[in-house]
N, C-alpha and C positions, 0 to 999 in steps of 0.2 A: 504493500500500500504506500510505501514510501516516492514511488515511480507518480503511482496516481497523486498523494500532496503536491507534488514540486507541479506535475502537469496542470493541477488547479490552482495553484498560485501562480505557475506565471499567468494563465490565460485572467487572472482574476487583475492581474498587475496590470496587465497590457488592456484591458479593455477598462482599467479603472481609473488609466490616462486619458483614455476616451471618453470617457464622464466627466472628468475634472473642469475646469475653466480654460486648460491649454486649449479645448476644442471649443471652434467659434460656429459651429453648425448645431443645429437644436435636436435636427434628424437623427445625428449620431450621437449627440450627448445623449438623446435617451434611451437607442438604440443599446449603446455601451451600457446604461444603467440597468437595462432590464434584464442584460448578459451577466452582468455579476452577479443579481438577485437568484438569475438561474443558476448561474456556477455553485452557487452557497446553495441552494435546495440541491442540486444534484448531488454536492458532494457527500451532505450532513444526510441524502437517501441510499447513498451507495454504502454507508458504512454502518445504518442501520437496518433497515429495509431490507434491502436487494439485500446485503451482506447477510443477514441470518438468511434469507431466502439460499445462500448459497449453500451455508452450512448443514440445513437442512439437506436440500437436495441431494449433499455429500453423502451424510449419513446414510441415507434412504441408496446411495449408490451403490456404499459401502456395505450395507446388509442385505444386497440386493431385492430391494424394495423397488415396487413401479412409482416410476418418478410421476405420474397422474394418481393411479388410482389406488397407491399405496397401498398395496398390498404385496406379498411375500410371491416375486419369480417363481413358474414352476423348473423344471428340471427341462433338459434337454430332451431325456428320454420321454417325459411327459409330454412336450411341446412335439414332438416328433410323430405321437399317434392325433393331433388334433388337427381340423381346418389348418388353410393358408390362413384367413382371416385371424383367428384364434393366435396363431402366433405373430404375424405382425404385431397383433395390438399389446399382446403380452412379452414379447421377447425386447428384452433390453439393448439390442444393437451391438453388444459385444458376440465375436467371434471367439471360440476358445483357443483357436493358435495366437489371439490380438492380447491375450496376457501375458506369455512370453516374449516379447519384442520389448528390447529396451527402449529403443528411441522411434517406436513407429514414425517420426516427424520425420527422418533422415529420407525415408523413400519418399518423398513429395516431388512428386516433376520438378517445381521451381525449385525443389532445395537440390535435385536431383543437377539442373540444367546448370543452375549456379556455383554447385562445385567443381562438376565435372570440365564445363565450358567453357562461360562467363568470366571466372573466376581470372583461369589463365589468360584469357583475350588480354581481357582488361589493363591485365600485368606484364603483357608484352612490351617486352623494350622497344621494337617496330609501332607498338599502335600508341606508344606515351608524348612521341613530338606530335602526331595528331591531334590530340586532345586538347596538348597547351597551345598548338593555335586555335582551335575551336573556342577554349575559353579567352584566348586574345578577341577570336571575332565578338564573343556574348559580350564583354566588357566594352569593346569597341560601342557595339549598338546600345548598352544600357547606358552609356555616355552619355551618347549623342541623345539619346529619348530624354535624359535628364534636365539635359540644354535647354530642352523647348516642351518641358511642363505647361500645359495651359487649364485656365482654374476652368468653373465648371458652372460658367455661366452661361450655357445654350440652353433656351425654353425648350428643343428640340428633343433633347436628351430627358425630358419629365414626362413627354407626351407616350399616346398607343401610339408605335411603329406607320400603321392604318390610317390614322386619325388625318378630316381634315385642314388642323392646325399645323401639323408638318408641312401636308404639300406648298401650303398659303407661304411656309416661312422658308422650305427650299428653293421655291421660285423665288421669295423676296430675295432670297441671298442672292441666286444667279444672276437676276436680272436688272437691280435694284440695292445692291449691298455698296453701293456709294453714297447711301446716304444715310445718316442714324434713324434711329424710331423718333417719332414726334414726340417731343419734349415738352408737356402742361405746362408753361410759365404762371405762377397764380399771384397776384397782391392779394394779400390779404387786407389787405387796413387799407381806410381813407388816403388819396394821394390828391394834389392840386394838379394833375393834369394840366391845365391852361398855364399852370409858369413854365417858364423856359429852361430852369435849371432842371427840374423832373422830366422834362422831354428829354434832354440831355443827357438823364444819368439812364431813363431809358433803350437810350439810341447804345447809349454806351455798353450795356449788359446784354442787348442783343448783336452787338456789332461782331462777325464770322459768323451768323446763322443766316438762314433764309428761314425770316418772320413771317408767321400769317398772325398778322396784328391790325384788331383794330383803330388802335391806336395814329396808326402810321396811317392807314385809311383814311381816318378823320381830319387829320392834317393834310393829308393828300385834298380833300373834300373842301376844307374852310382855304388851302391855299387857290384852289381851282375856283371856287364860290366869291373870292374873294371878299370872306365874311372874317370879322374880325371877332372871338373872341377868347378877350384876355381875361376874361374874369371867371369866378364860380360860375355865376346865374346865365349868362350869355352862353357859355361855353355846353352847362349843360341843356338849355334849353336848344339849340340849337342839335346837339345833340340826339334829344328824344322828337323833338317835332319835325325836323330835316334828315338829318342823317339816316336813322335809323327805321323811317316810312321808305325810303327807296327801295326797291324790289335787291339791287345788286347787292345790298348792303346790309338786308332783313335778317341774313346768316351771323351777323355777329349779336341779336339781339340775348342769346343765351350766354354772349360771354360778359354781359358787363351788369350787376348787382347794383339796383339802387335802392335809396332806400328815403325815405320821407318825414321830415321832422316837420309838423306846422302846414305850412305853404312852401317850406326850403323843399328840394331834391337836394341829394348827393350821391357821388357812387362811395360803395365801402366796399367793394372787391370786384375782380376784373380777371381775367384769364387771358393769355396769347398761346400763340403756338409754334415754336423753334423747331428745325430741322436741321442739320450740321452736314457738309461732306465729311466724308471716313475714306481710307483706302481699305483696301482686303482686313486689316487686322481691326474690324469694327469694333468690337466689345472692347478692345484695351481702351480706343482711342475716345469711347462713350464715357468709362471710368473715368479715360481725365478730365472731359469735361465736368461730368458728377463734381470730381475732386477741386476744381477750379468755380462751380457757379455756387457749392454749397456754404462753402466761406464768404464768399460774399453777400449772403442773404442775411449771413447774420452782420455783417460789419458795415454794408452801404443803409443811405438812409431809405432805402425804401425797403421795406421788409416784404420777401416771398419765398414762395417752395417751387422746385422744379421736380418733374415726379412724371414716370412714364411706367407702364407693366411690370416691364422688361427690367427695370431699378431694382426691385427685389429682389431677383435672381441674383443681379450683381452685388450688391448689398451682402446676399449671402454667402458669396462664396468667394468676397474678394480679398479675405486672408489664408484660402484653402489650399492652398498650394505648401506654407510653410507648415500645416498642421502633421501630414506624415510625417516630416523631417522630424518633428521634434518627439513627436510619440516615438517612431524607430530608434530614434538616440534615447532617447529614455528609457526605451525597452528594452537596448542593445546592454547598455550601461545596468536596470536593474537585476535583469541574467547575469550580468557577472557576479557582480554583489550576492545575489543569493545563491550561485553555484558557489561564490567564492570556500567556503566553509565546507562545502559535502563533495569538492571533488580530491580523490588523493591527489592529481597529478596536476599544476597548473596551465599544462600547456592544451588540456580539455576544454578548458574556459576560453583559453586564446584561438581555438581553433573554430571552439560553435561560434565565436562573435563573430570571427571573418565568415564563416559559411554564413550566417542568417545576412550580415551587412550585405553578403554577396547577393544573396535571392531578394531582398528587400530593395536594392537598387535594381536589382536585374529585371524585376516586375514591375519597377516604377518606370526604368525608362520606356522599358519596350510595351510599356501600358500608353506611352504617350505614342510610341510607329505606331500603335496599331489604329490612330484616333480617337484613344479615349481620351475624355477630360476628365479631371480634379474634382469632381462633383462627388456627393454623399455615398455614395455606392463603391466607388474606386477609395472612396478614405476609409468605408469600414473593409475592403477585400486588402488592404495594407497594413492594416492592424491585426487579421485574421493571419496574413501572410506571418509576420510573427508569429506567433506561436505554431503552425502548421512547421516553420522550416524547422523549429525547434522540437517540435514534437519526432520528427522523422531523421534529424541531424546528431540529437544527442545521444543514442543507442550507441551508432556508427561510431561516433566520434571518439566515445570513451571506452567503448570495447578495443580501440584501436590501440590508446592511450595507455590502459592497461594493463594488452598482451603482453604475453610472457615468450612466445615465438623466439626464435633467433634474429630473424630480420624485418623489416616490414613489410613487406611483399606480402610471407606468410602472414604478418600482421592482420594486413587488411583483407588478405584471402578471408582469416579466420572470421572478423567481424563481417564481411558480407554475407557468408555463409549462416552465421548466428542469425543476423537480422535482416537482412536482404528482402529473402520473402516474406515478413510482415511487413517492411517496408512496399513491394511494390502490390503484396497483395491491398493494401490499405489506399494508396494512391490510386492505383487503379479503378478502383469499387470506387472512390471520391470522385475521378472524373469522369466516371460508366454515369453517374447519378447528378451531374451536371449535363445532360443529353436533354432531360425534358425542357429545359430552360430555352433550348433551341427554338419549339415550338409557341412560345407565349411572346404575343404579338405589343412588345413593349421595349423601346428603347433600353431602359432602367434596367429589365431583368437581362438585356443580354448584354451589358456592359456589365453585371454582374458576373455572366458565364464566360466574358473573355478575359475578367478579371482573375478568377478561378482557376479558369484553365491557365492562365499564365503561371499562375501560385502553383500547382500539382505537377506543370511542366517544368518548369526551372528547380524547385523539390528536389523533381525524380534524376534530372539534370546532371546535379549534384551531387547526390548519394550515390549513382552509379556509374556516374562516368569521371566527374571532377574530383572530387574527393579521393576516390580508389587510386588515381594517380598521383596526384602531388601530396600524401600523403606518402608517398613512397620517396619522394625528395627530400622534405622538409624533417625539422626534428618534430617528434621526439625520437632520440636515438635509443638501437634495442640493443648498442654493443655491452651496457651494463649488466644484461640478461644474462648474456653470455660468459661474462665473469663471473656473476652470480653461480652459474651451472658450473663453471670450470670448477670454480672454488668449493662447491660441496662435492663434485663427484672426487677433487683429490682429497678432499676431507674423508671424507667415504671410503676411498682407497688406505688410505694411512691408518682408519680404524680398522680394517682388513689385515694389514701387516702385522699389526700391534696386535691382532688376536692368536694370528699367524703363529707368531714370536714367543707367546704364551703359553701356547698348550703343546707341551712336550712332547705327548703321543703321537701328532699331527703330523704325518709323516706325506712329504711332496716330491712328486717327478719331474722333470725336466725333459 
């Protein structure tokens, strides 16, 4: 059970960074939070619960008792004069030659394919300069995918695949992505419109868009009219009785708020509508606007909001990019610290950090070749990637660590062979069961399943290809082993002699 603690604490660690406040997504802080309430019910059921469920069932194995209908196995000879049926449902599944076999595990195809095979391929001195350029190319592309992280602000990627909100926003892209989304300009509060400095500060907070504003209308209107006014009453009045009776002109009657004190009009809010060119990289170039109109609504004197759908998305996902980085570094850094203590050999801890750093980068960049963005789904399949590489890495890693073999060849022969086929039986059956996701017609779930299968690919990567080899370069060295042996077998010799030497009777030929 010591296996299972460590595997529930890290998963409890790593997803309890995802709860924490490092994470600026609400999706996934709760997401994280309802993972550790499960981790803690699973674990406190596995040790109560299931656990006597196990020990029962032992017993019951162990006296050969039917693990249903508890009652007392008849005999072979008994089972022998009855129905097919009758012994199916009563015969326990054991063979009587299947009790003699020490290691029935040993004949399993995979365990069979992987010593016999596998084992050596792997360890060929011709297939090891292979391999290290293979992991030169993985590194090379998790690089480069690194570089050009992009956060996970497309409304496209929350929609059904089907839906006709896609098509509307693929065609805006292709044929129309020079320009931003329309931008709500809103005054909230009373303005003097008719001074010239409020025109001005006006002209000035839209100057680099293309306006659809009233405003500029009505100036357009009273300069062509050649009507002059400068004041409150003029201004408005002209306003409601001219301006806004004209048919071309009747479209802005929703955007201007007035309101009535006495006999006075006044307007008390007002709305325009801004447009911006963009080149190709629209959503960055949108943000800096965001970042450049929102400070100044609070510092100029006319106070507004600018506010479009599409802001929320950005909003939410416009510190998403750094949030892996730092959970991964915290994850990387908490595994050490709490293997620190329970591993004998240090160089176990140094080798799971570079394997998971390896798969944690390796699925981040080439999560970005493949088109994915930095949105909620790809944060928690990076979090998840944590503990998966750990889960599948640590076996390998410290069975490797500390073999007692002569070299490490056989080192990691031995370790693959130990854990190999749980290893690919488990990845396997993980990305067999990632298939249905194929079928469900939603952006979301199949950045899920490319996120996945990146995670169970670069894993399996890893454990069977990368690892087995530069494990056979690097330390830790097994020459100490080999002293060790030297040094008891002449110890062992020497107590031979000295028996030898002793017993008088002991008579030897030559």
């Amino acid at each position: 059970m010591v296996t299972y603690t460590m595997t529930s604490s890290l998963y409890f660690i790593t997803f309890g960074m995802g709860a924490s406040p490092f994470t600026n997504i609400e999706a996934v802080k709760v997401f994280c939070q309802n993972m550790c309430v499960s981790i803690l019910l699973n674990y406190f059921y596995i040790f109560s619960f299931f656990g006597s469920c196990l020990v029962f069932a032992g017993q019951l194995e162990q006296n050969r008792y039917h693990s249903i209908f508890c009652c007392k196995i008849p005999s072979a000879e008994y089972l022998d004069r009855k129905p097919v049926w009758f012994q199916t449902v009563m015969s326990d599944g054991h063979q009587q030659t299947s009790h003699h076999e020490t290691n029935p595990y040993q004949h399993h195809f995979i365990q069979h394919f992987l010593r016999e095979h596998y084992n050596e391929w792997i360890t060929n001195i011709y297939v090891k300069p292979f391999v290290v350029i293979l992991y030169l190319i993985y590194a090379s592309f998790s690089f480069m995918g690194c570089l050009q992280i992009s956060d996970g602000a497309n409304i496209i990627n929350l929609l059904a695949s089907d839906s006709p909100s896609v098509s509307y926003a693929m065609v805006q892209r292709k044929y129309f992505s020079n320009y931003s989304p329309v931008i709500g300009f809103y005054v909230y509060e009373p303005l003097e419109y008719w001074n010239s400095s409020v025109q001005q500060d006006l002209r000035r907070l839209c100057s680099g868009f293309t306006a659809v504003s009233w405003v500029e209308q009505y100036y357009q209107f009273l300069k062509v009219s050649n009507i002059s006014a400068n004041n409150k009453s003029d201004f408005i009045s002209v306003l409601q009785s001219s301006f806004l009776k004209k048919p071309e002109f009747q479209h802005f009657r929703n955007d201007i708020i007035f309101s009535k004190a006495g006999d006075e009009n006044s307007i008390i809010a007002s709305r325009l509508y801004l447009v911006a060119r963009t080149s190709r990289d629209k959503q960055k170039e949108v943000m800096e606007v965001l970042e450049k109109l929102r400070p100044l609504s609070l510092s100029k004197s006319i106070r507004f909001i600018v506010f479009n759908p599409s802001f929320v998305f950005m909003d939410h996902y416009s510190l998403s990019v750094t949030v892996p980085v730092l959970i991964a570094g915290f994850g990387v850094l908490l595994v050490l610290i709490l293997t620190f203590f329970l591993v004998i050999h240090p160089l176990g801890n140094f080798w799971l950090i570079l394997s998971v750093t390896s798969i944690e980068l390796g699925v981040l960049g080439l999560m970005t070749l493949w088109n994915i963005d930095m949105d909620c789904i790809a944060i928690l399949c990076l979090i998840y990637t944590l503990n998966f590489a750990i889960d599948h890495c640590a076996p390998l890693l410290y069975t490797f660590v500390l073999a007692t073999e002569h070299t490490r060849t056989q080192c990691i022969k031995s370790s693959l062979q130990e854990h190999g086929t749980a290893i690919l039986q488990n990845v396997t059956s993980f990305l067999i069961g990632l298939v249905p996701l194929l079928f469900v017609p939603s952006n979301l779930t199949f950045t899920l399943f490319k996120c996945l299968l990146l995670t169970g690919g670069c894993t399996l990567l890893h454990c069977f290809v990368i690892l087995p080899v530069f494990l056979t370069f690097f330390p830790p060295s097994k020459k100490h082993h080999k002293k060790k042996k030297r040094a008891k077998r002449k110890e062992r010799e020497e107590i031979e002699c000295i028996e030898i030497q002793e017993n008088p009777d002991h008579v030897t030929t030559v």
